[in-house]
Each structure stands twice: as C-alpha cells, then as structure tokens.
N, CA, C and O atoms as a GROMACS GRO file, in nm:
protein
  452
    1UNK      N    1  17.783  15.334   4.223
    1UNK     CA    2  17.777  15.261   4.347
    1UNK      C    3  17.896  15.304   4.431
    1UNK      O    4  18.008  15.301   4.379
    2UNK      N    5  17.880  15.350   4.573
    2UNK     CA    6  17.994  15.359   4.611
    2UNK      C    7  17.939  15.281   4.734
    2UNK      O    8  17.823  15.288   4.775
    3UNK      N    9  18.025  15.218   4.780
    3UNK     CA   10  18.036  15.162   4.975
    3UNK      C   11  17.909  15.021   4.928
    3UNK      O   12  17.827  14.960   4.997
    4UNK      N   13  17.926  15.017   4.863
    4UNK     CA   14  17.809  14.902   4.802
    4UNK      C   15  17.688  14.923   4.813
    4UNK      O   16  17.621  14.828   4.771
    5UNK      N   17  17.576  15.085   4.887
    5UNK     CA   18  17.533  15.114   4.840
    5UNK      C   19  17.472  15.159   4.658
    5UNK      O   20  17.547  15.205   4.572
    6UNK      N   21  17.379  15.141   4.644
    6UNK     CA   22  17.314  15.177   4.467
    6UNK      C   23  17.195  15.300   4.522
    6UNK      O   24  17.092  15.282   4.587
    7UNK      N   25  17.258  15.440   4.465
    7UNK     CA   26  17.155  15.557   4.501
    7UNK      C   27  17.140  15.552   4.341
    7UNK      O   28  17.228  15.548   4.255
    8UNK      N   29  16.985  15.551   4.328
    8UNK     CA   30  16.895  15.607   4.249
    8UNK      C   31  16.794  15.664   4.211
    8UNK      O   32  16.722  15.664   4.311
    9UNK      N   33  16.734  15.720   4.120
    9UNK     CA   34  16.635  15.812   4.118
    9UNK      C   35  16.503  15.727   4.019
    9UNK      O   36  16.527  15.708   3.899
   10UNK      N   37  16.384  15.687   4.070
   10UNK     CA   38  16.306  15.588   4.017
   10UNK      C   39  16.212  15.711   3.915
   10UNK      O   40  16.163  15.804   3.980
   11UNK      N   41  16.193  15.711   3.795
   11UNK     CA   42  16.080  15.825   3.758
   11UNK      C   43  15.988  15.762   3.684
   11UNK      O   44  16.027  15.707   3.581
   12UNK      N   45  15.841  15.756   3.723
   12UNK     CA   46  15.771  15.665   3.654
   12UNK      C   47  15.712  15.703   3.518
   12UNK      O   48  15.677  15.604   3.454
   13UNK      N   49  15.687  15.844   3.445
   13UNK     CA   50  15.748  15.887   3.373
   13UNK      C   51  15.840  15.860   3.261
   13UNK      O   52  15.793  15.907   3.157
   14UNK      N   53  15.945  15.807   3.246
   14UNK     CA   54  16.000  15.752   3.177
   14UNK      C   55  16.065  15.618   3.080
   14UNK      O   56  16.145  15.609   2.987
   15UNK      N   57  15.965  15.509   3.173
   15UNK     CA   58  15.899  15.400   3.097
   15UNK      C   59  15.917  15.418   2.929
   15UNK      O   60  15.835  15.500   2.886
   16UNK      N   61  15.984  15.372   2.847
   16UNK     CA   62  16.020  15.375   2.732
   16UNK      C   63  15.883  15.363   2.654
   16UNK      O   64  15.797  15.282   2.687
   17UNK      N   65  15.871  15.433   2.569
   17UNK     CA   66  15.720  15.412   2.456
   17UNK      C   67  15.625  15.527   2.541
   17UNK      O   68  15.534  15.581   2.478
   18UNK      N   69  15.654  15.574   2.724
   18UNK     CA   70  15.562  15.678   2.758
   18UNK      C   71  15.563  15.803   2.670
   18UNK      O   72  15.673  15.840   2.630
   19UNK      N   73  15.458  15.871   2.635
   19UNK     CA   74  15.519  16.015   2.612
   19UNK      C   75  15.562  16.086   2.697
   19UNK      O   76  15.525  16.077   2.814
   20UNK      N   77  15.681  16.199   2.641
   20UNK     CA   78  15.759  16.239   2.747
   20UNK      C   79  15.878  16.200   2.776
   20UNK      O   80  15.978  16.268   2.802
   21UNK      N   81  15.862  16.061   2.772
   21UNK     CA   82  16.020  15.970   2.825
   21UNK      C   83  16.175  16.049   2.781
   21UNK      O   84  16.280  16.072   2.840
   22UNK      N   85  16.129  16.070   2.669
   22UNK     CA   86  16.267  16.086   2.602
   22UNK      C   87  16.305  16.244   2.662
   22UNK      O   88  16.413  16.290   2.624
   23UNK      N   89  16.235  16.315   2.741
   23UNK     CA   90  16.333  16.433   2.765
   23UNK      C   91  16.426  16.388   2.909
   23UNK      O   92  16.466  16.458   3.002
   24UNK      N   93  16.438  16.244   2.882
   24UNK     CA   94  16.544  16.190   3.034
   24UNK      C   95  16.684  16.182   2.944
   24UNK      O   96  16.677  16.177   2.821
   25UNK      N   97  16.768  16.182   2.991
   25UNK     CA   98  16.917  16.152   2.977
   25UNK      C   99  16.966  16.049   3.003
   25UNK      O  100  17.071  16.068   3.064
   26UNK      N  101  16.938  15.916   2.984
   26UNK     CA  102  16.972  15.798   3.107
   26UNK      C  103  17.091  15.706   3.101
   26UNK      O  104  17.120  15.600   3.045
   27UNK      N  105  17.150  15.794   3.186
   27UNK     CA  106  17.316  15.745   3.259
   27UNK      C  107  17.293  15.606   3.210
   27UNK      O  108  17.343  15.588   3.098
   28UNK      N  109  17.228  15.496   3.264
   28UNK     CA  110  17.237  15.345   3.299
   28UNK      C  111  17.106  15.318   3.305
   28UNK      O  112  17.012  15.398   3.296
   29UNK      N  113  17.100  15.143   3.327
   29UNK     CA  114  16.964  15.084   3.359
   29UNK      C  115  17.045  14.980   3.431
   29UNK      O  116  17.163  14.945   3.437
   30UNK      N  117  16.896  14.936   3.498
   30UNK     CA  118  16.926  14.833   3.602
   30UNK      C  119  16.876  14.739   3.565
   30UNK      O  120  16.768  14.767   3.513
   31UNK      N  121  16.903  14.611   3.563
   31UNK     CA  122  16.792  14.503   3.566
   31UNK      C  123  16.858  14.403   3.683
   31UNK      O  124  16.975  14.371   3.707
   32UNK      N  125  16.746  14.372   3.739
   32UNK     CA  126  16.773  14.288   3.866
   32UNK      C  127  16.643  14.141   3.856
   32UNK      O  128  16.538  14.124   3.793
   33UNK      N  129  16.738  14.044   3.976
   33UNK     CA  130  16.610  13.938   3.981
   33UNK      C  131  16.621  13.954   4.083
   33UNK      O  132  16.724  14.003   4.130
   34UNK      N  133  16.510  13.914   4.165
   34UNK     CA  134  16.481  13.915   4.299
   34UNK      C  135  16.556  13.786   4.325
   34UNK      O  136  16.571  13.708   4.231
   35UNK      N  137  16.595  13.763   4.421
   35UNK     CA  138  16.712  13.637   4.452
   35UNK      C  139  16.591  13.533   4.517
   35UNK      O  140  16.597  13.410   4.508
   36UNK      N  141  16.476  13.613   4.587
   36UNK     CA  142  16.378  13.523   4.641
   36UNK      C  143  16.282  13.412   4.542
   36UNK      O  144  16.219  13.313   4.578
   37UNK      N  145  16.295  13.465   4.421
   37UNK     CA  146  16.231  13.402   4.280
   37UNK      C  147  16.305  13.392   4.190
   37UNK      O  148  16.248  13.391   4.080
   38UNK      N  149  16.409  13.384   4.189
   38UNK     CA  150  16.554  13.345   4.087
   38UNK      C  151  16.526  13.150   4.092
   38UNK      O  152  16.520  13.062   4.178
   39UNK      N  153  16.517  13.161   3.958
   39UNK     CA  154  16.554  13.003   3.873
   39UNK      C  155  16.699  13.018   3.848
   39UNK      O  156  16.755  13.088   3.764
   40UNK      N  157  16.770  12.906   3.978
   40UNK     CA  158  16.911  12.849   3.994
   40UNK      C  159  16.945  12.810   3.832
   40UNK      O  160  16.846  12.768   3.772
   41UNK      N  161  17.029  12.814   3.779
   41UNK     CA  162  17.042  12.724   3.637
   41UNK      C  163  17.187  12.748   3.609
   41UNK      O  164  17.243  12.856   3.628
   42UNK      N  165  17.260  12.611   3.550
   42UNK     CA  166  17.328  12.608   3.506
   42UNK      C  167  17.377  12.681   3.372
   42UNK      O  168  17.318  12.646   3.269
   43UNK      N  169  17.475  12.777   3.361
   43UNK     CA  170  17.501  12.880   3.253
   43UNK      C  171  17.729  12.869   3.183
   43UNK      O  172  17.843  12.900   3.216
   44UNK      N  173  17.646  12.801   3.079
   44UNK     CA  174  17.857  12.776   2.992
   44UNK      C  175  17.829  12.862   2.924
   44UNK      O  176  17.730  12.874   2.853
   45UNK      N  177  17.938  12.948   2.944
   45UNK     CA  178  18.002  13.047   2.919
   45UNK      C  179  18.119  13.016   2.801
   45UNK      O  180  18.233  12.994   2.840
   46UNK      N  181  18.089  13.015   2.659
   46UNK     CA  182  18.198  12.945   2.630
   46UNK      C  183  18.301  13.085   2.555
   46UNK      O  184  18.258  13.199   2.537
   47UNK      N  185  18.424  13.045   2.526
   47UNK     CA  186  18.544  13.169   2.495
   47UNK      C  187  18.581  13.103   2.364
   47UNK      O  188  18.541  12.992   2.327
   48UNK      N  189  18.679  13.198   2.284
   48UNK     CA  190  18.741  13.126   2.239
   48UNK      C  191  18.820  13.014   2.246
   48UNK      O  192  18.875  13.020   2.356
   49UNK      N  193  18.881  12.846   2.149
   49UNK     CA  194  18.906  12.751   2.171
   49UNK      C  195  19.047  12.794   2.159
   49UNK      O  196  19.088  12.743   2.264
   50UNK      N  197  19.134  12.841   2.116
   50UNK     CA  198  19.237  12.877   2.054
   50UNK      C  199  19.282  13.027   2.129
   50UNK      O  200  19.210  13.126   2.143
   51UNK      N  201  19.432  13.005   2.173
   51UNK     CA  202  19.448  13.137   2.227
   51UNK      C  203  19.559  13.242   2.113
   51UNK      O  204  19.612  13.344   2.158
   52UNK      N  205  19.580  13.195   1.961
   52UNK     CA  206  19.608  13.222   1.842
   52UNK      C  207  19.550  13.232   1.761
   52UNK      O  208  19.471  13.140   1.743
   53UNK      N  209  19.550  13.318   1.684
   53UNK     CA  210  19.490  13.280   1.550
   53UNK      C  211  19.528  13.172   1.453
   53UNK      O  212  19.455  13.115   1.372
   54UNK      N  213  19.670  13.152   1.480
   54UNK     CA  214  19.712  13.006   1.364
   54UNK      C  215  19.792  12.935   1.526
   54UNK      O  216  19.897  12.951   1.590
   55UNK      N  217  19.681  12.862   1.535
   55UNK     CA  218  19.724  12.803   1.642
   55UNK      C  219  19.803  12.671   1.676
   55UNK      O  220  19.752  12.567   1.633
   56UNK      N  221  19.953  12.658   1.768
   56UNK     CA  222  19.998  12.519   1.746
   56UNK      C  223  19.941  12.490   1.904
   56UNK      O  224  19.896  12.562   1.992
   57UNK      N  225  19.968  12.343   1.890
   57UNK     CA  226  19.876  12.248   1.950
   57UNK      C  227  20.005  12.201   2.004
   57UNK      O  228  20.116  12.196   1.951
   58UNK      N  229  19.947  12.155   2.172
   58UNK     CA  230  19.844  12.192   2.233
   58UNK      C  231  19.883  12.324   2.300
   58UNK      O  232  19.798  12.370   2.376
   59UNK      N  233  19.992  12.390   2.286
   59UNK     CA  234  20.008  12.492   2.388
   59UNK      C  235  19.936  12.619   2.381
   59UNK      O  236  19.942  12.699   2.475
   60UNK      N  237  19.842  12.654   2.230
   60UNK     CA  238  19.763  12.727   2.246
   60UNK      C  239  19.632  12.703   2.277
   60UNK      O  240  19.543  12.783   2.248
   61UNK      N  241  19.612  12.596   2.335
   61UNK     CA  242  19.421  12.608   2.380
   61UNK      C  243  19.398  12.672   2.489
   61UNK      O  244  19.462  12.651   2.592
   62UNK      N  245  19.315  12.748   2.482
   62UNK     CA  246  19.279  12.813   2.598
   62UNK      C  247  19.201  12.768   2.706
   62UNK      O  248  19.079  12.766   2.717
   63UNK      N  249  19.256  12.745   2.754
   63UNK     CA  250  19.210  12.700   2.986
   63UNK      C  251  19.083  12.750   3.005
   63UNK      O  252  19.003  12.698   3.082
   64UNK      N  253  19.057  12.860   2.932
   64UNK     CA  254  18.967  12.912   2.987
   64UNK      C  255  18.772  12.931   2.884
   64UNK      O  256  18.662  12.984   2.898
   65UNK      N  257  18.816  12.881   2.829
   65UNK     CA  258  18.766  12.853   2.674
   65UNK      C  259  18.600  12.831   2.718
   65UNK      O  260  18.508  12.897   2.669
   66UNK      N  261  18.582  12.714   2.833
   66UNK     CA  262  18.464  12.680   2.871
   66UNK      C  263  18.472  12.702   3.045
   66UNK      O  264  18.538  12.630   3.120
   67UNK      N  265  18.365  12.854   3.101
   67UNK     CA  266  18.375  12.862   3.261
   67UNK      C  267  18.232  12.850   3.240
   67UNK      O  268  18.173  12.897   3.143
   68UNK      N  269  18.165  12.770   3.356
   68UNK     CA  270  17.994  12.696   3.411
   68UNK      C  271  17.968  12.770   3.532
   68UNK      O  272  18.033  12.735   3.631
   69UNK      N  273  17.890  12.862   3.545
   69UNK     CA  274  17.864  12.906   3.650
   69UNK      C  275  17.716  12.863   3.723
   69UNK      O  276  17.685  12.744   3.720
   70UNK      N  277  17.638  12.949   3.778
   70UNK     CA  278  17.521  12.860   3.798
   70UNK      C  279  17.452  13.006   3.854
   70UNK      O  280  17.460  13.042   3.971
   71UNK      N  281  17.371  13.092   3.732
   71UNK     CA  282  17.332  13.171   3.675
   71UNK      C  283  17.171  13.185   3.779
   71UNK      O  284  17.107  13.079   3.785
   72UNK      N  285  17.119  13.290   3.846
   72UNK     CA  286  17.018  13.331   3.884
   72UNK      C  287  16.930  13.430   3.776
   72UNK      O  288  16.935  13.549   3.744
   73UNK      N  289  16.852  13.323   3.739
   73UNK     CA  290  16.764  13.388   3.589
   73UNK      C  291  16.621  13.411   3.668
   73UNK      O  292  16.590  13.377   3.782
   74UNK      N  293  16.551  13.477   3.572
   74UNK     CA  294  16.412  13.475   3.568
   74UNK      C  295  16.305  13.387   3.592
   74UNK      O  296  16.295  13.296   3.510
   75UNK      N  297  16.227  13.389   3.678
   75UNK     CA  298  16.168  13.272   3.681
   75UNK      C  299  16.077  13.226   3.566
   75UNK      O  300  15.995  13.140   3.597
   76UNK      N  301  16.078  13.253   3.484
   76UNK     CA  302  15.994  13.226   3.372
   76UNK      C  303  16.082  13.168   3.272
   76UNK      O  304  16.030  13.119   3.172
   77UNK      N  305  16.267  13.164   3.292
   77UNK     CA  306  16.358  13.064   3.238
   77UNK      C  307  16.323  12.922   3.298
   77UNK      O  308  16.351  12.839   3.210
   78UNK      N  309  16.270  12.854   3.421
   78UNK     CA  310  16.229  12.700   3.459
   78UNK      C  311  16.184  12.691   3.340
   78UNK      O  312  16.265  12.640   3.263
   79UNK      N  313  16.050  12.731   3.279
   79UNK     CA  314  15.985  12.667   3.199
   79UNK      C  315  16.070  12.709   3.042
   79UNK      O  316  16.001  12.704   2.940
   80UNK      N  317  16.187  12.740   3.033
   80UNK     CA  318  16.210  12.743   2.872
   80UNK      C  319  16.292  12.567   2.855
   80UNK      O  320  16.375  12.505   2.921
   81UNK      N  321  16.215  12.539   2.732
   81UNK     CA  322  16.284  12.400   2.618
   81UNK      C  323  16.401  12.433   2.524
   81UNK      O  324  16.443  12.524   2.452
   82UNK      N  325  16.440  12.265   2.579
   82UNK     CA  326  16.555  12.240   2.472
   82UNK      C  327  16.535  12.345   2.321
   82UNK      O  328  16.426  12.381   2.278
   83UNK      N  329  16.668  12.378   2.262
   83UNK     CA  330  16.637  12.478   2.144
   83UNK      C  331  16.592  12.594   2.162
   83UNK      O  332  16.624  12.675   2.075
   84UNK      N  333  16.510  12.643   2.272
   84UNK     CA  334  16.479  12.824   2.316
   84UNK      C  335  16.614  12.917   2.291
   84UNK      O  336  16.732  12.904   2.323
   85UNK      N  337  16.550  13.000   2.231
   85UNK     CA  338  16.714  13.096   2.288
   85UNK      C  339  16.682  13.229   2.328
   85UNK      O  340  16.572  13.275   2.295
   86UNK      N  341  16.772  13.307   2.402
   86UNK     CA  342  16.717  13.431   2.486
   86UNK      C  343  16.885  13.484   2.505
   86UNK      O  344  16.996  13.431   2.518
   87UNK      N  345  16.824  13.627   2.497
   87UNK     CA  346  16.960  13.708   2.482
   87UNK      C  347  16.950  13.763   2.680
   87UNK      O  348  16.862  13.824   2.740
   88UNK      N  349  17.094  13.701   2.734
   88UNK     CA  350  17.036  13.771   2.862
   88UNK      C  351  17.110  13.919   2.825
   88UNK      O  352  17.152  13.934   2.710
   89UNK      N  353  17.125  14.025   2.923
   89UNK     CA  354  17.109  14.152   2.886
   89UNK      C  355  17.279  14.166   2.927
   89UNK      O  356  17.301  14.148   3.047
   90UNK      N  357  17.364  14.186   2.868
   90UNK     CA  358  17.487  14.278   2.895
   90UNK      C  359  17.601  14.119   2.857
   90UNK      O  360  17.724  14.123   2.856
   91UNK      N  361  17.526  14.007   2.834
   91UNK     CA  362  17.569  13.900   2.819
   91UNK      C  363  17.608  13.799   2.665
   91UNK      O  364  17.703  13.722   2.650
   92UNK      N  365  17.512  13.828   2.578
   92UNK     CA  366  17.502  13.769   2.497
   92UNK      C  367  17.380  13.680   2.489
   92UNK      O  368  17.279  13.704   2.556
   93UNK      N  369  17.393  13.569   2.400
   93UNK     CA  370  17.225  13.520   2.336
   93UNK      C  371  17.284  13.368   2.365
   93UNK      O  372  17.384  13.315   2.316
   94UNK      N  373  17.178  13.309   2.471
   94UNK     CA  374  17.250  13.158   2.509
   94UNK      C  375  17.135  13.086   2.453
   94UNK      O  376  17.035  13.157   2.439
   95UNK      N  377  17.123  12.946   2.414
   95UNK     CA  378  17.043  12.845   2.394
   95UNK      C  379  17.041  12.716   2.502
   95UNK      O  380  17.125  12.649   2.562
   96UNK      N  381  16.930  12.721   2.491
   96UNK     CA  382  16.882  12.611   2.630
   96UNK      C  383  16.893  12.450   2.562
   96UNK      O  384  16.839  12.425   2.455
   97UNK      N  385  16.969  12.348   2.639
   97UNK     CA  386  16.965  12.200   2.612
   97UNK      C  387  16.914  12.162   2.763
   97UNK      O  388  16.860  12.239   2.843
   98UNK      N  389  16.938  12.049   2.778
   98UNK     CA  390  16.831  11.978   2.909
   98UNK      C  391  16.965  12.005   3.027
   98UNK      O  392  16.935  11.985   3.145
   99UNK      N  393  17.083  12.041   3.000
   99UNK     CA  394  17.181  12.071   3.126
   99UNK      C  395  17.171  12.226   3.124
   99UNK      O  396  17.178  12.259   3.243
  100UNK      N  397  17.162  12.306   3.070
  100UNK     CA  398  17.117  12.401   3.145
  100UNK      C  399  17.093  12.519   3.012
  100UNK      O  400  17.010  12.507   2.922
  101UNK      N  401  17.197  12.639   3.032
  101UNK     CA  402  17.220  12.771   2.914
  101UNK      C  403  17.323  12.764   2.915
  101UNK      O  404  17.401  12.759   3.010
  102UNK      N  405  17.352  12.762   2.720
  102UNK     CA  406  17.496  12.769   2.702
  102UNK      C  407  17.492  12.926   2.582
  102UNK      O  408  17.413  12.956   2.493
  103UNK      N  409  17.606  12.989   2.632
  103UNK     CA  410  17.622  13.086   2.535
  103UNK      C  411  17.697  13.054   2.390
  103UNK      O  412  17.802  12.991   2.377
  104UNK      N  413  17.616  13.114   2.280
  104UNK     CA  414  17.616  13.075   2.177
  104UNK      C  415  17.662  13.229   2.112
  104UNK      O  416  17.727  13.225   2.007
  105UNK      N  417  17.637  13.337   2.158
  105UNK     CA  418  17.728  13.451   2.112
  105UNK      C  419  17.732  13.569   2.202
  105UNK      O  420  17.635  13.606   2.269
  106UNK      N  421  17.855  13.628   2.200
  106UNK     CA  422  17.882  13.723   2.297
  106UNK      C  423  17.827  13.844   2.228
  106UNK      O  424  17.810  13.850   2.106
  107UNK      N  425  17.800  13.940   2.313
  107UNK     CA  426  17.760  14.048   2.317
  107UNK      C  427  17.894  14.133   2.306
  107UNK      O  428  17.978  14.124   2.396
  108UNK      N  429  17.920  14.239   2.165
  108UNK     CA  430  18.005  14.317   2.150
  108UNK      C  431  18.038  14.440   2.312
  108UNK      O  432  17.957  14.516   2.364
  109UNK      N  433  18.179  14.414   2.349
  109UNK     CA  434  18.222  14.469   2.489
  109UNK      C  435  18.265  14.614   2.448
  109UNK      O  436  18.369  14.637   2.386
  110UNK      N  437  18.169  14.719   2.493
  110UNK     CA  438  18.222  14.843   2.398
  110UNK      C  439  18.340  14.892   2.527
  110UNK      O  440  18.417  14.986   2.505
  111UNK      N  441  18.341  14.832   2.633
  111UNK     CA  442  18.425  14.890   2.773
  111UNK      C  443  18.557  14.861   2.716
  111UNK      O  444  18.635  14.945   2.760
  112UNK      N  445  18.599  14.801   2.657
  112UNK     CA  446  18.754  14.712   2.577
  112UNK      C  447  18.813  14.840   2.470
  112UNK      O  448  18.935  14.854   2.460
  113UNK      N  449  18.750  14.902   2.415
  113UNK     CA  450  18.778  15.022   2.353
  113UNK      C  451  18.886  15.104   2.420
  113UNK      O  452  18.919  15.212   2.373
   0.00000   0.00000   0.00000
C-alpha cells in the first residue's frame, strides 16, 4: 500500500483447490467486509493479566490486559449463539456470549521474530 492506495492483481485462476492455482507465488491475501453489510459487534480483546511472570501485586497488572473495541464482522456473525466460536483471520479464535466476541486465544505473531 502506498499513499493509501491498495494496487492489486485479481486472477481468477487461482482460487485455492482450482487446478493450476499453485503455479502463483502469493505475496499476501486480502480479506475485507464490505462496511455497507458489516455486523457492528462488540470484540474483548483480552492480554495477558500479569505484566511478570512471578508477579507482585498490584504493580504488575497489566492496564492493558482487557481493550473492547467494536469489531466490523461478517454479516453472518448477527446470527452466531452464545458458545459459537470462530477464528477471525490474522486475529485469533474468539467465543461469542450475549455481549458480544471475546478472544479466547491469540494467533502466534510471526512479525515479533
């Protein structure tokens, strides 16, 4: 992305499971929601509780432990129930209660390497 332009090259062709696909190289993927059909939803993000491993109290809890954002999902997330769980993509695997999606495990950050 540069200038907040996104140049890309669409090849229909390469649809995963097509034959053929695999003689692509593929830099990245995109996944997008259309903002016009995005289900608003509440999304906790939770961190570690402890900013130690042998942690003293209270000066190691971490501030930042629980951030709530308010997540533009799929529209086919309205209809998921209490107990569902769904891995969103680059995020981790959250479970649904009646206040919204809470993350329940992070997705290994290979960029931290």
């Amino acid at each position: 992305m540069k200038d907040g332009v996104v140049r890309c090259t669409y090849h229909e062709d390469s649809r995963s499971g097509t034959p053929g696909a695999d003689k692509y190289k593929v830099k990245g993927n995109i996944h997008w929601v259309s903002a016009r059909h995005a289900h608003a939803a509440p999304v906790r993000l939770y961190d570690r509780l402890f900013t130690q491993a042998q942690p003293e109290f209270p000066q190691d809890l971490n501030a930042d432990s629980l951030r709530t954002i308010t997540g533009q999902l799929e529209p086919a997330l309205a209809a998921a129930k209490p107990g569902e769980s769904f891995q969103f993509e680059r995020h981790g695997y959250f479970t649904v209660d009646r206040g919204g999606f809470n993350r329940t495990v992070t997705l290994r950050d290979s960029r931290k390497k």
